[in-house]
C-alpha positions, 0 to 999 in steps of 0.5 A, spaced: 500 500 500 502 506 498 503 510 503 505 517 500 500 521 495 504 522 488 504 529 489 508 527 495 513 524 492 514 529 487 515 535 492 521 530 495 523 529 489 523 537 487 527 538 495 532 533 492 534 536 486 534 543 489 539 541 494 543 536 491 544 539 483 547 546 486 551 541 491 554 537 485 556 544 481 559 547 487 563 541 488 566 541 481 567 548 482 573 547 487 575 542 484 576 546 477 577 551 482 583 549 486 587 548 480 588 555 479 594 560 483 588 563 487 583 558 488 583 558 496 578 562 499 574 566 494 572 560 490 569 557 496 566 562 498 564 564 490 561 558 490 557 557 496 554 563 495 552 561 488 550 554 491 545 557 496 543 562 490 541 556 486 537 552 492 534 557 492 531 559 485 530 551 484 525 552 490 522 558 487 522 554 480 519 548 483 514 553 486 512 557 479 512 549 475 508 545 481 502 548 484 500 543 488 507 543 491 507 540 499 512 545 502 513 541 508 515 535 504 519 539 499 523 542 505 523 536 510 527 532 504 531 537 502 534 537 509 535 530 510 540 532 503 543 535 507 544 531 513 546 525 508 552 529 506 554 531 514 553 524 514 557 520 508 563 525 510 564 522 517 562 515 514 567 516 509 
């Protein structure tokens, strides 16, 4: 039995995406970054900055594109992303 409407699931998919798309540019951003004289702490920071810029228009996007979005679905995933990251860093 399914126990989360499609919707749902596709709010999750959308808090994913919003987290993990900018999380994979930003990690080949320092590493093309660190290859560079001056590729220390303005890449970084260059990066992160555009990271958390583009979680946050892939929210918006996801908000324009689905109107039947569920907030609470799309967040709780897009925290639980993130904490996956903590988590395989200590696991790695």
């Amino acid at each position: 039995m399914l126990l989360v409407s499609p919707i749902h699931a596709q709010s999750a998919a959308w808090g994913f995406v919003a987290v993990a798309l900018p999380s994979t540019l930003f990690a080949a951003r320092l590493a093309l970054g660190s290859k560079t004289p001056m590729g220390g702490t303005f890449v970084f920071l260059a990066g992160e900055f555009l990271k958390v810029g583009a979680t946050i228009a892939i929210m918006f996007v996801a908000s324009q594109v689905d109107p039947n979005i569920v907030w609470w679905s799309l967040i709780l995933t897009a925290v639980v992303t993130l904490k996956s990251y903590f988590l395989a860093f200590f696991l790695r």
